[in-house]
N, CA and C atoms as an extended XYZ file, in Angstrom:
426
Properties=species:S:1:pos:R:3:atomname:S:1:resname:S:1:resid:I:1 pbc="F F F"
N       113.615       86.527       84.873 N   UNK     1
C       114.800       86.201       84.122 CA  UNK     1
C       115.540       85.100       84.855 C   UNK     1
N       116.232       84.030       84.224 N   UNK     2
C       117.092       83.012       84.485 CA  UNK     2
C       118.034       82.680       83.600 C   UNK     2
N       119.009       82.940       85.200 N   UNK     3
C       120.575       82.027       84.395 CA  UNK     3
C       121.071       81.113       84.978 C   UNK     3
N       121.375       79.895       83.342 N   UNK     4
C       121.827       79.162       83.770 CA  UNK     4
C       123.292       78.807       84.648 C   UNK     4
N       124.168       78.640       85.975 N   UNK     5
C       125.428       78.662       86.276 CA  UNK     5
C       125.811       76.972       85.964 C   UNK     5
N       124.720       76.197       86.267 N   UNK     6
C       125.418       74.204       85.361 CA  UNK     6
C       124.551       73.598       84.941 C   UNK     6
N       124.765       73.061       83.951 N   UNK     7
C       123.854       72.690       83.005 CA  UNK     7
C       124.583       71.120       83.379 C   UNK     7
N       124.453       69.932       83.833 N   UNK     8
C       124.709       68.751       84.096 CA  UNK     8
C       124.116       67.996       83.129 C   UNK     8
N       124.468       67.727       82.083 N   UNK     9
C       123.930       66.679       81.631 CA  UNK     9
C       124.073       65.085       81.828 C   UNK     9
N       124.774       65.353       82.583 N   UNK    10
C       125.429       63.565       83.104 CA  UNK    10
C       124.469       62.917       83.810 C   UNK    10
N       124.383       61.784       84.265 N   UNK    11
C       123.400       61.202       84.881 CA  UNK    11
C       124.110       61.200       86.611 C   UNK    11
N       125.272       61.922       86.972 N   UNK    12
C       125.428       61.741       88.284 CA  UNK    12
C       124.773       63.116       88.942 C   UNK    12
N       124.072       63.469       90.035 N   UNK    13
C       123.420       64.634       90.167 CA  UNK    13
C       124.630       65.607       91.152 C   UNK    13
N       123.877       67.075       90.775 N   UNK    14
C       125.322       67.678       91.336 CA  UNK    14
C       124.998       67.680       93.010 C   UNK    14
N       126.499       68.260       93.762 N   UNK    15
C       125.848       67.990       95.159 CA  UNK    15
C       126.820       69.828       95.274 C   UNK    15
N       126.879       69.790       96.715 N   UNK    16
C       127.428       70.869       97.006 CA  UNK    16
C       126.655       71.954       96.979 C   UNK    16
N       126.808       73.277       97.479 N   UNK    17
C       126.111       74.636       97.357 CA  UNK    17
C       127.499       75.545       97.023 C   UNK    17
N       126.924       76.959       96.519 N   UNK    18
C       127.787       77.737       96.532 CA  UNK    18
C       128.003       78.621       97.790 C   UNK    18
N       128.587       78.975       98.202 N   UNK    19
C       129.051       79.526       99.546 CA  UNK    19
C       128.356       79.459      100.161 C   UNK    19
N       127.710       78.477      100.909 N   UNK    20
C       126.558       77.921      101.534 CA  UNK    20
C       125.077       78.518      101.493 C   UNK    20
N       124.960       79.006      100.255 N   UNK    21
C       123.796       79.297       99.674 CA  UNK    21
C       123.028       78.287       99.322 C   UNK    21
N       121.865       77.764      100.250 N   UNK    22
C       120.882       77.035      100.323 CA  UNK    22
C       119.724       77.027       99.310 C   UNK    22
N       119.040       75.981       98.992 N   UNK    23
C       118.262       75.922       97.781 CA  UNK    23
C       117.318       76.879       98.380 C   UNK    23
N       117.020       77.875       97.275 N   UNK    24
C       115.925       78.826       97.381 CA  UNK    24
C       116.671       80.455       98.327 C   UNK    24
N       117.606       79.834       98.492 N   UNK    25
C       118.187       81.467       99.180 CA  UNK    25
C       118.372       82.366       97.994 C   UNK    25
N       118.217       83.806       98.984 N   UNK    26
C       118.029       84.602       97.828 CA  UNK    26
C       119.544       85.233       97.873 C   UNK    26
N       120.490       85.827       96.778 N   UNK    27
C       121.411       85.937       95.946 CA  UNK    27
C       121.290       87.361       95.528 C   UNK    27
N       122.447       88.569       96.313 N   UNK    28
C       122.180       89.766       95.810 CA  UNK    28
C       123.455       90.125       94.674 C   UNK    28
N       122.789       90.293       93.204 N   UNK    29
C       123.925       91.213       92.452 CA  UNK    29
C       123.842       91.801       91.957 C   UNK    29
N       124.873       92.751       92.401 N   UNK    30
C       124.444       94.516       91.937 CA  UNK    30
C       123.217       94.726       92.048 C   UNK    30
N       122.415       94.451       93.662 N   UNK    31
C       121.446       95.354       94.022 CA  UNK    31
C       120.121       94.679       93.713 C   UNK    31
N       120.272       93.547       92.972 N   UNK    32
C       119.092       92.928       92.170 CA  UNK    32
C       119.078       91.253       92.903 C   UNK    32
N       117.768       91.333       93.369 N   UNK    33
C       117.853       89.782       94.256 CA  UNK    33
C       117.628       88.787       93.162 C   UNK    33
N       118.017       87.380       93.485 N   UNK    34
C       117.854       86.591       92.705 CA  UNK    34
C       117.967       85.379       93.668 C   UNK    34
N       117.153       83.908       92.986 N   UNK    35
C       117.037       82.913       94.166 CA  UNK    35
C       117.670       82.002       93.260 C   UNK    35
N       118.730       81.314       94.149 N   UNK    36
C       119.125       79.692       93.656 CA  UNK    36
C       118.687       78.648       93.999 C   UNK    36
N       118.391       78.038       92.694 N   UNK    37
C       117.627       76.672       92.314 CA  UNK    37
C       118.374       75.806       92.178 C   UNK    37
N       118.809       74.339       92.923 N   UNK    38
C       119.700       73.707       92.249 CA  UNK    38
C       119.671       72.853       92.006 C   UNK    38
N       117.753       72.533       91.928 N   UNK    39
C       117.633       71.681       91.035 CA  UNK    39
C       116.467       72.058       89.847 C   UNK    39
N       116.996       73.018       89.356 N   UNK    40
C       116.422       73.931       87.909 CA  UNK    40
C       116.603       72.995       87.177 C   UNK    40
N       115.645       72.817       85.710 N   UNK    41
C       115.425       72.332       84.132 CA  UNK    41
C       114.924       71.070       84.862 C   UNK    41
N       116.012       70.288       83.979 N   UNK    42
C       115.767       68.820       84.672 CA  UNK    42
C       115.477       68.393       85.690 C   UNK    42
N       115.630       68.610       86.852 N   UNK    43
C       116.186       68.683       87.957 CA  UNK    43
C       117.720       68.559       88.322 C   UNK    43
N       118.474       68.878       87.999 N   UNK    44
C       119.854       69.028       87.876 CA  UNK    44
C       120.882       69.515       86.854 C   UNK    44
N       120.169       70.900       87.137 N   UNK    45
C       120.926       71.898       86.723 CA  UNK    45
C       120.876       73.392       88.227 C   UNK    45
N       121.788       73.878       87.809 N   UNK    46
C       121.594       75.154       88.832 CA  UNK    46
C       121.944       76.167       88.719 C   UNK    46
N       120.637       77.330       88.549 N   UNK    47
C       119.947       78.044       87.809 CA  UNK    47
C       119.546       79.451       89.098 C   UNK    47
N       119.759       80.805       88.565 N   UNK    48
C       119.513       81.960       89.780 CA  UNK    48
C       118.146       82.465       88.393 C   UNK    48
N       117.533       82.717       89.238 N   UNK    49
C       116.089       83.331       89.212 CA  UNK    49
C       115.809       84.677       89.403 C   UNK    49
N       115.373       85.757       88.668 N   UNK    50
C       115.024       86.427       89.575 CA  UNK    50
C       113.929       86.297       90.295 C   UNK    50
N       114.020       87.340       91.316 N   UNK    51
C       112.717       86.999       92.453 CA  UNK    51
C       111.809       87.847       91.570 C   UNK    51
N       110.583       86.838       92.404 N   UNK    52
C       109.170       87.462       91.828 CA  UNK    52
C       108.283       88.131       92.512 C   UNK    52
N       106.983       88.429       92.232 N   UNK    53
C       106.140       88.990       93.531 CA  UNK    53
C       105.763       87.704       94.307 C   UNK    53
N       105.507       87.892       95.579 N   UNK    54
C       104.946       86.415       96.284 CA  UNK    54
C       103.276       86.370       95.455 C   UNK    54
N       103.098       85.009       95.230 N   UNK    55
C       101.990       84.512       94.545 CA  UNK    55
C       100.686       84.901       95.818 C   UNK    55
N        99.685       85.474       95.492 N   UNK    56
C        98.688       85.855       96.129 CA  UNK    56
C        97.544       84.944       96.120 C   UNK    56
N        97.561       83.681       95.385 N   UNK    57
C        96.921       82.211       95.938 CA  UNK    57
C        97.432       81.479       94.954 C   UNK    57
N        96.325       80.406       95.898 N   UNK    58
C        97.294       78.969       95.404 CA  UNK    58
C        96.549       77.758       94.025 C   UNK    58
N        95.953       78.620       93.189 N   UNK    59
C        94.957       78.019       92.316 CA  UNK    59
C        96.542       77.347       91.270 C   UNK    59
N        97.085       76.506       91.289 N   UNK    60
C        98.283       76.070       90.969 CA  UNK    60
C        98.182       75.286       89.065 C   UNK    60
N        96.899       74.806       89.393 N   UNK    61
C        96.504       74.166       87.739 CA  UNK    61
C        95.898       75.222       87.031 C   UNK    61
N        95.756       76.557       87.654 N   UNK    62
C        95.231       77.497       86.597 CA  UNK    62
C        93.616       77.569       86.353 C   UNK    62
N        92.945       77.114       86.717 N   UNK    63
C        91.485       76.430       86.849 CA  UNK    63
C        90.259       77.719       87.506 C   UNK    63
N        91.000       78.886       88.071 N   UNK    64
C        90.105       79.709       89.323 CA  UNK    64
C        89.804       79.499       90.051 C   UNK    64
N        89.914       78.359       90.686 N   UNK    65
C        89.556       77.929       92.069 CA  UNK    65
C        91.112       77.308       92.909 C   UNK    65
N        90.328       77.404       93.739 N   UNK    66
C        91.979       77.022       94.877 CA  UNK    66
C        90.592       75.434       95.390 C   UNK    66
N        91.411       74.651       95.058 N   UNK    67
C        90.355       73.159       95.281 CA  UNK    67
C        91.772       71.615       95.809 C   UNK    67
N        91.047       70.942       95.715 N   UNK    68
C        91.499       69.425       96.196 CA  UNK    68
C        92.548       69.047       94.420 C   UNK    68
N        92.182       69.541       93.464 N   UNK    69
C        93.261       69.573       92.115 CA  UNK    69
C        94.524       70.239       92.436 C   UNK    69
N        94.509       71.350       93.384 N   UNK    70
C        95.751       72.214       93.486 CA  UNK    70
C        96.095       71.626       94.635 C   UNK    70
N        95.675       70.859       95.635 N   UNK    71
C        96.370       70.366       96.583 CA  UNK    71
C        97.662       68.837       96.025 C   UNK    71
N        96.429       68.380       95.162 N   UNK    72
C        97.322       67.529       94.416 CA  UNK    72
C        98.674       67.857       93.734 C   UNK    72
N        98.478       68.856       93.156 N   UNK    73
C        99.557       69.479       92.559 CA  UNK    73
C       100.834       69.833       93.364 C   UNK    73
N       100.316       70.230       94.708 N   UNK    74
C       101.690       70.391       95.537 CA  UNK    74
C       101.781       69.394       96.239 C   UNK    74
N       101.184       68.347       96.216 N   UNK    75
C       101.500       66.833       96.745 CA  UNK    75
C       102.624       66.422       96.191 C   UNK    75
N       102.421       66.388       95.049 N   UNK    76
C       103.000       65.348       94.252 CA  UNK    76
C       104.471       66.075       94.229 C   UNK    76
N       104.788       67.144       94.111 N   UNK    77
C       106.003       68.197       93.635 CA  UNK    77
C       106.427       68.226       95.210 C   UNK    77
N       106.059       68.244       96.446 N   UNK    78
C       106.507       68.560       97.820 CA  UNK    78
C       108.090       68.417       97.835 C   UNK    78
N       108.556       68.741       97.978 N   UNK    79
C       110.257       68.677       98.411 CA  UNK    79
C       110.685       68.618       97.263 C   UNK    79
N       110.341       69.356       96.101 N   UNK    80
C       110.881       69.371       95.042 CA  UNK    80
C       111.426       71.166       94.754 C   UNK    80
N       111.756       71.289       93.660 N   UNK    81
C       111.898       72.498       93.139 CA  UNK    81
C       111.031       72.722       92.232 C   UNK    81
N       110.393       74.110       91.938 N   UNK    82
C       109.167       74.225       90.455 CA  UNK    82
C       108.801       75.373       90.598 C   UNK    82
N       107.938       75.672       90.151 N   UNK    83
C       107.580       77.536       89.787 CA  UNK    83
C       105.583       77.127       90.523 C   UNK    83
N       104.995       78.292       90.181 N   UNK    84
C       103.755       77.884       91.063 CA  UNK    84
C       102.582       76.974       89.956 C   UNK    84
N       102.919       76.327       88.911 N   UNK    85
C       102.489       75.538       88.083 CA  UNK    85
C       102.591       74.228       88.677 C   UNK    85
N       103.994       74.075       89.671 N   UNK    86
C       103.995       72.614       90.724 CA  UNK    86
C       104.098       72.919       91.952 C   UNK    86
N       103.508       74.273       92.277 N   UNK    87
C       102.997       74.632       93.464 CA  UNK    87
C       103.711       75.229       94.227 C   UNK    87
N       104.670       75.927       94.068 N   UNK    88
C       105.504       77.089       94.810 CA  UNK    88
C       104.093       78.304       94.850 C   UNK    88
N       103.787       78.136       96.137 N   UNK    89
C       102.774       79.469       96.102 CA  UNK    89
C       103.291       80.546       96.606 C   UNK    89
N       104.753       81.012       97.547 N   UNK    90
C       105.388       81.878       97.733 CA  UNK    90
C       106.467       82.531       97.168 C   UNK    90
N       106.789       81.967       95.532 N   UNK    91
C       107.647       82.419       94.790 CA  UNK    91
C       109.047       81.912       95.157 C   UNK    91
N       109.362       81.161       96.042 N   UNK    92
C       110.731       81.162       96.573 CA  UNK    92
C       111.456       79.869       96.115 C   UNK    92
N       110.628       79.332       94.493 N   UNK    93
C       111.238       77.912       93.683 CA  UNK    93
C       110.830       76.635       94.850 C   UNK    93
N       111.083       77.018       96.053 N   UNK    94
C       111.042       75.429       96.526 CA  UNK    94
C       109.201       75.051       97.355 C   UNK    94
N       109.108       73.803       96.975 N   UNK    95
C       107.835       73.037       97.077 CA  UNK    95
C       107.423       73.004       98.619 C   UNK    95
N       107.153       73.385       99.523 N   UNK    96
C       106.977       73.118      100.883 CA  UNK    96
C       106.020       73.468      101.744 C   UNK    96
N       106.431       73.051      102.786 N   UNK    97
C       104.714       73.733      103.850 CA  UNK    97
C       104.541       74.723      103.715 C   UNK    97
N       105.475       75.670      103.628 N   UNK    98
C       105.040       77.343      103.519 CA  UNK    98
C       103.924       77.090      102.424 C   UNK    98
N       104.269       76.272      101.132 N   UNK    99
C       102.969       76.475      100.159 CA  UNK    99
C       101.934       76.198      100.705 C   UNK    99
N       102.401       74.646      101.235 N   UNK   100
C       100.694       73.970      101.672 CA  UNK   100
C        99.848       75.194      102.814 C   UNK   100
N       100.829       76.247      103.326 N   UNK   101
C        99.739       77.112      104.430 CA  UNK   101
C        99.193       77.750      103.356 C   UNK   101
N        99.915       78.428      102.281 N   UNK   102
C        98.782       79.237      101.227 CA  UNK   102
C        97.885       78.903      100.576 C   UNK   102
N        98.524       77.697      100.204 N   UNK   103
C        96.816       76.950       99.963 CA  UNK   103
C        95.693       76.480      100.883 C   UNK   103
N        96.398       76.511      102.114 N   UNK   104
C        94.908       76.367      103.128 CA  UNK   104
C        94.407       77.426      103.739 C   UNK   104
N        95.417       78.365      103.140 N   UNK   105
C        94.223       79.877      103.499 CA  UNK   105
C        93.805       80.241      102.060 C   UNK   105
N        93.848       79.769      101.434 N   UNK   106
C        92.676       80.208       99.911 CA  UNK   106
C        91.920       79.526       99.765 C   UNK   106
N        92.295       78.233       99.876 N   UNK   107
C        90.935       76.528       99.880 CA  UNK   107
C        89.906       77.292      100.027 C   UNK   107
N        89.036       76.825       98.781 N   UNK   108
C        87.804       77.358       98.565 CA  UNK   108
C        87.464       78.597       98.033 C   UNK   108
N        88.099       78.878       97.763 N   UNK   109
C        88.366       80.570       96.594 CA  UNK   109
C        88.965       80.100       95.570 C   UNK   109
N        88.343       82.189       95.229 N   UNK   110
C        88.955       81.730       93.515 CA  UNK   110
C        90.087       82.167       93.394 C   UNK   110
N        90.631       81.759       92.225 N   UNK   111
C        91.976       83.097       92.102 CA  UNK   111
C        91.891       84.081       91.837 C   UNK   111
N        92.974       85.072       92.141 N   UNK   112
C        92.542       86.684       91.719 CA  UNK   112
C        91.907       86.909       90.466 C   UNK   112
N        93.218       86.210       89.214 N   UNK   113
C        93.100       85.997       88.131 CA  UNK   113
C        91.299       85.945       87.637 C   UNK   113
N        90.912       85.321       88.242 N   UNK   114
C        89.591       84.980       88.004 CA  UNK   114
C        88.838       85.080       88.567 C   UNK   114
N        88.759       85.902       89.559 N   UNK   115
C        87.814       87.095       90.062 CA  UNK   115
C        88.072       88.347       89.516 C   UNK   115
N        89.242       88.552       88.417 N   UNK   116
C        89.481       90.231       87.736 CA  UNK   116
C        88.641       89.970       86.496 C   UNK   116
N        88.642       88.700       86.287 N   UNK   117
C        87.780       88.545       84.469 CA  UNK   117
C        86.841       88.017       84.967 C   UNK   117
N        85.876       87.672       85.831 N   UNK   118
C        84.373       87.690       85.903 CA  UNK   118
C        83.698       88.522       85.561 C   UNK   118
N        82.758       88.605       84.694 N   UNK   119
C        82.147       89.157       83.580 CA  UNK   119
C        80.743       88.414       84.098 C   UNK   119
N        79.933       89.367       84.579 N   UNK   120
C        78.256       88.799       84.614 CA  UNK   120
C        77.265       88.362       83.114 C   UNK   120
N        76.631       87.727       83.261 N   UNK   121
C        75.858       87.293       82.757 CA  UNK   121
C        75.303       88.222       81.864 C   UNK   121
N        74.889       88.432       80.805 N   UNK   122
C        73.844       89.150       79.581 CA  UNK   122
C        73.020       89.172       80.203 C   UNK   122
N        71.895       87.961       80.775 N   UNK   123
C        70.806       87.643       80.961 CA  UNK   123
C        70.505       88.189       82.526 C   UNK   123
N        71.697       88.395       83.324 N   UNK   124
C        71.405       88.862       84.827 CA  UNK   124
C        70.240       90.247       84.788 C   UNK   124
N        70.973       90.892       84.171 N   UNK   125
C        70.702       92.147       83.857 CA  UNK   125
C        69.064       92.289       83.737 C   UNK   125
N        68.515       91.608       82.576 N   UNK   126
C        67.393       91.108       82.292 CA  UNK   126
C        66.333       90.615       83.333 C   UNK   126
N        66.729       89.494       84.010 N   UNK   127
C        66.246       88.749       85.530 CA  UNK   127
C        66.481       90.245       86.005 C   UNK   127
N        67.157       91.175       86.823 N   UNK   128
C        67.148       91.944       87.697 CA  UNK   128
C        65.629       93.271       87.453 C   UNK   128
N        66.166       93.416       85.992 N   UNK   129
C        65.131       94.253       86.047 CA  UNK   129
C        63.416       93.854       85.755 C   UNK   129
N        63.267       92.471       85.887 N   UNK   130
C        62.121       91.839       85.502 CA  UNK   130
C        61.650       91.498       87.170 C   UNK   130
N        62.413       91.540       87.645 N   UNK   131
C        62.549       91.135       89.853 CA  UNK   131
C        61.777       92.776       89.737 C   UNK   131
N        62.884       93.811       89.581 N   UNK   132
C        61.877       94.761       90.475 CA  UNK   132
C        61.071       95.434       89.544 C   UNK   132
N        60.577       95.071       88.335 N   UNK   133
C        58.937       95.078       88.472 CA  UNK   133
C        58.180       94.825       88.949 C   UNK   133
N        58.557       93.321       88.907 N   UNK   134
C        57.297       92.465       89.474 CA  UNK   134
C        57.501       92.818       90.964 C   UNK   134
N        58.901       93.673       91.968 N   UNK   135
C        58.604       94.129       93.112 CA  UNK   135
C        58.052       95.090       93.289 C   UNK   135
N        57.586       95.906       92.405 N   UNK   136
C        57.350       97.219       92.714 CA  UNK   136
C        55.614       97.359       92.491 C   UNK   136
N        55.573       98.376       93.819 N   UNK   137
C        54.026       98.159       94.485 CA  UNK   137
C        53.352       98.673       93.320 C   UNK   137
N        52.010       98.000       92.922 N   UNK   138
C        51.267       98.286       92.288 CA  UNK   138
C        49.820       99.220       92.703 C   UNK   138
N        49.388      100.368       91.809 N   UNK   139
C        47.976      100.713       92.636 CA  UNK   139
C        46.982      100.516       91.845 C   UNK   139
N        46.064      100.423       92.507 N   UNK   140
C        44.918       99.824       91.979 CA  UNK   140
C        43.965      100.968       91.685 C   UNK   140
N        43.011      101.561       90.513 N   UNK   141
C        42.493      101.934       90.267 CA  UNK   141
C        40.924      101.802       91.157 C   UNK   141
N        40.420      102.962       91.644 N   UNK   142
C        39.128      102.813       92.389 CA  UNK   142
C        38.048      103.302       91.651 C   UNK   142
């Protein structure tokens, strides 16, 4: 869930924090955490979040693999604000090294996502049981 607290439509960007609540600090009310973004929508608006679970890899384009596409993705967004679509891989809105470490401990994996819907082959099944026939010892009639 997100609410909006300024919606800026002006072209001057906002500055300031609220009681020195830092971009991405987390925000307790009534018991319920929430993180400020302050540079939510556009980039200038500022927007409380609730918190999410921390993202468990960094496959960022959605693709199943954690590859050199998802590194791009948090290249380009780095010191920005975004959700894990521009590469927040720790849930905490902001773009940064903390991501780039989650993506270099998944590099080369898949995502969960897509290791829960891997679905084998029709035909495996087939190959497997055609393997241990042809493994299984034969006797020869004397």
């Amino acid at each position: 869930e997100t609410f909006t607290l300024i919606n800026n439509t002006g072209v001057n960007p906002i500055s300031g924090e609220f009681g020195n609540y830092t971009q991405g600090a987390e925000v307790d009310l009534a018991g319920v955490p929430f993180f400020i973004n302050y540079h939510g929508g556009n980039g200038n608006v500022v927007v409380l979040a609730s918190s999410v679970a921390p993202v468990t890899n960094a496959d960022f384009n959605g693709d199943g693999h954690v590859d050199g596409a998802d590194f791009l993705v948090w290249q380009r967004n780095e010191g920005a604000a975004g959700g894990q679509a521009q590469g927040d891989a720790n849930g905490d809105l902001v773009i940064n090294g903390d991501d780039l470490a989650v993506w270099q401990s998944h590099f080369g994996g898949t995502s969960a996502a897509a290791a829960a819907s891997a679905v084998p082959e029709p035909a495996a099944g087939v190959l497997m049981v055609l393997a241990a026939c042809g493994l299984a010892p034969r006797r020869r009639k004397s």
